[in-house]
C-alpha positions as a LaTeX table, in Angstrom:
\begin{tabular}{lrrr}
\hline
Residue & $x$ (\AA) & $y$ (\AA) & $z$ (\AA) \\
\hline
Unk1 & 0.00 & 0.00 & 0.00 \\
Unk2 & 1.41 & 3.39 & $-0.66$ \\
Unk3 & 1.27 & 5.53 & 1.70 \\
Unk4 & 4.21 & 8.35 & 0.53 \\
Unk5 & 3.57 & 10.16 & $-2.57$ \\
Unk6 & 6.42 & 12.17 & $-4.25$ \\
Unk7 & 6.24 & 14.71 & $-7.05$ \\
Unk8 & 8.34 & 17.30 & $-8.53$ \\
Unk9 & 12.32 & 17.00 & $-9.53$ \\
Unk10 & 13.13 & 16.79 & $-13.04$ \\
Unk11 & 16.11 & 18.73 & $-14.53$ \\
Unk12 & 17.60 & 22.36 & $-14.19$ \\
Unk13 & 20.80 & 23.90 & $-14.79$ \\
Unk14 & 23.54 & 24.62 & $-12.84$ \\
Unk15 & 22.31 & 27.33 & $-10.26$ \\
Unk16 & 18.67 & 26.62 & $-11.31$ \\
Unk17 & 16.29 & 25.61 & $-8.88$ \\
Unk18 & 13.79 & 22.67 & $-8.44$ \\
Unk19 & 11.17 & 21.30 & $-5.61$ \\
Unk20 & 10.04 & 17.86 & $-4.69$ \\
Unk21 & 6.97 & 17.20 & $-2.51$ \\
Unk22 & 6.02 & 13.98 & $-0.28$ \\
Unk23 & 2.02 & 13.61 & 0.29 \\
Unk24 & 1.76 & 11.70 & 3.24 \\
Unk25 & $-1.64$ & 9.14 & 3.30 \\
Unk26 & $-4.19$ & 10.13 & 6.22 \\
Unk27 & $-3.76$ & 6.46 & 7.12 \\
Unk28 & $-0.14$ & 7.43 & 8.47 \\
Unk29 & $-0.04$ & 10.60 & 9.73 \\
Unk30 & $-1.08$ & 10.53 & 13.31 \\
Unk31 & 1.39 & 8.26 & 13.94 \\
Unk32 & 4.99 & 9.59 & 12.22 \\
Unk33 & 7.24 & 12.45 & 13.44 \\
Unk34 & 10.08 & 13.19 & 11.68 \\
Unk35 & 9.88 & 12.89 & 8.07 \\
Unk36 & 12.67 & 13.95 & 4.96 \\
Unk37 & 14.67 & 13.21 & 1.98 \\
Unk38 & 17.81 & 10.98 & 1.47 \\
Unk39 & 18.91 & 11.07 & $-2.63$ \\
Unk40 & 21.02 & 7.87 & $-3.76$ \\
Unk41 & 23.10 & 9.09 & $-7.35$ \\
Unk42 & 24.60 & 6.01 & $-9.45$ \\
Unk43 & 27.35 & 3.96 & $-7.58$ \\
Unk44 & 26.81 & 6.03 & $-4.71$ \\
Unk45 & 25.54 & 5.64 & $-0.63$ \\
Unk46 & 22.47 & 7.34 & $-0.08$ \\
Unk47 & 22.72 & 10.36 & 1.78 \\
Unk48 & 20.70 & 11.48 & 4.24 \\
Unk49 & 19.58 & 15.42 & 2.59 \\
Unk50 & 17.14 & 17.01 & 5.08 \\
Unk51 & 14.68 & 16.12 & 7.96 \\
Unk52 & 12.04 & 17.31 & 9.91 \\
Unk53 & 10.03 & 16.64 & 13.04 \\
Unk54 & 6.41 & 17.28 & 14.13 \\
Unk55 & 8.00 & 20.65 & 15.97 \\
Unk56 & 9.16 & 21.92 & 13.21 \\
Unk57 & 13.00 & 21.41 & 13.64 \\
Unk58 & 15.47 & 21.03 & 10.73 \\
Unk59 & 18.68 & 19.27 & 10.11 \\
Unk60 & 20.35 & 19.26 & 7.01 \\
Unk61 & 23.62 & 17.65 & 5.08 \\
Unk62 & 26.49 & 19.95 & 5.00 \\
Unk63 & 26.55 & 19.27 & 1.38 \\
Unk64 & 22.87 & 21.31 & 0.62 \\
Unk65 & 23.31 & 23.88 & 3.46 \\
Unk66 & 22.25 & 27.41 & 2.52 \\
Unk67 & 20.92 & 25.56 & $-0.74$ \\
Unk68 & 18.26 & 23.77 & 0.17 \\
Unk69 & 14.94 & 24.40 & 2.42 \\
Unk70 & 12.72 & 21.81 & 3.92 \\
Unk71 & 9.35 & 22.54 & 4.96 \\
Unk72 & 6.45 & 21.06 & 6.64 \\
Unk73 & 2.83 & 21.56 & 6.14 \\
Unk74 & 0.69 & 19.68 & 8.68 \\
Unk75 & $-2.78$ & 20.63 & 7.70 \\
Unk76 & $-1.73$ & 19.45 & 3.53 \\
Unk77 & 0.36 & 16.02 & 5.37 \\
Unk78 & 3.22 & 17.30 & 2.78 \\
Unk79 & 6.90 & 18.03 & 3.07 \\
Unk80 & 8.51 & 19.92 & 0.53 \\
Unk81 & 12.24 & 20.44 & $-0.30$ \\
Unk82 & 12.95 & 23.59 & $-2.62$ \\
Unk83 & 16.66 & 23.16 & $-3.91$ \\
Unk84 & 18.41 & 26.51 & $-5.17$ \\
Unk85 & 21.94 & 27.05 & $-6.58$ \\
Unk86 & 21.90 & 23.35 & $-7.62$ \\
Unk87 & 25.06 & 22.12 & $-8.34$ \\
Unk88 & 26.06 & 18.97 & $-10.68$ \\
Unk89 & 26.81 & 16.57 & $-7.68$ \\
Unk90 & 22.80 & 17.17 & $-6.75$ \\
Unk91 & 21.61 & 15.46 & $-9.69$ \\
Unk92 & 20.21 & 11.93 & $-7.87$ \\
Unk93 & 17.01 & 10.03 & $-7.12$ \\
Unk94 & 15.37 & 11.51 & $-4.00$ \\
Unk95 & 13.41 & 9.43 & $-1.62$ \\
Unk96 & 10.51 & 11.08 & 0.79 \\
Unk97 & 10.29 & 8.66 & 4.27 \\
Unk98 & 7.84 & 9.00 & 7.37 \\
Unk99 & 9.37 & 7.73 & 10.39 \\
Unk100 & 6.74 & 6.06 & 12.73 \\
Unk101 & 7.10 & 7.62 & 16.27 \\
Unk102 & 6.47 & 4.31 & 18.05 \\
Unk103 & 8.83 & 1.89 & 16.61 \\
Unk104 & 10.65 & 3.68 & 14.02 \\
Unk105 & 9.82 & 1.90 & 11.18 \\
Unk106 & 10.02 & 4.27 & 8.11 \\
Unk107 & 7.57 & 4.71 & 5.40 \\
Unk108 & 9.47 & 5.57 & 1.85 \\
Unk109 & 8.02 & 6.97 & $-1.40$ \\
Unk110 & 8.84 & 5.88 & $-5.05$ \\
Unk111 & 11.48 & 7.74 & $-5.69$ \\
Unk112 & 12.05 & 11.22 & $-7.76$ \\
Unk113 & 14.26 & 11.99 & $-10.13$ \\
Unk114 & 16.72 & 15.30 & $-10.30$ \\
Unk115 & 19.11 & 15.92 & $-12.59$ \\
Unk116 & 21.52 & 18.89 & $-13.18$ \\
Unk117 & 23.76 & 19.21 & $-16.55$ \\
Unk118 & 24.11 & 22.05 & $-18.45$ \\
\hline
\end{tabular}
């Protein structure tokens, strides 16, 4: 059952901008906290990119500091990431997860795509 939808990404430029959005099912959301983004590129680990709790607090890579923003809208159950100045070494597939508050099992979404070439 899905239960984390993901849209946006595509490709931009280098210094362009893009956003990705996770919809969250109403089947989940009383029960996760902290949700985010990790991004996996081709031969690579994933990376953990940004995350962000129920209050409202932030942490984010080193690498996207200052670049990216992550934000949190309860009342739409959606988590957006807007990416500015994007660089080359962005370009990756970024996954949305949910982490459940009781257990911490982690819901994931399909996947979107972002590339940046010029």
């Amino acid at each position: 059952q899905v239960h984390l939808v993901e849209s946006g990404g595509g490709s931009a430029q280098p210094g362009g901008s893009l956003s990705v959005s996770c919809l969250a099912s109403k089947m989940i959301v009383s029960s996760i906290n902290t949700m985010g983004w990790y991004r996996r590129a081709p031969g690579d680990r994933r990376e953990l990119v940004a995350v962000v709790d129920s209050g409202g607090s932030m942490v984010y890579a080193d690498s996207v500091k200052g670049r990216f923003t992550i934000e949190r809208d309860v009342a739409a159950n959606t988590i957006y990431l807007r990416m500015d100045n994007l660089k080359p070494e962005d370009t990756a597939t970024y996954y949305c997860f949910a982490e459940r508050t009781q257990d911490k099992y982690r819901y994931w979404g399909q996947g979107t795509q972002v590339t940046v070439s010029s």
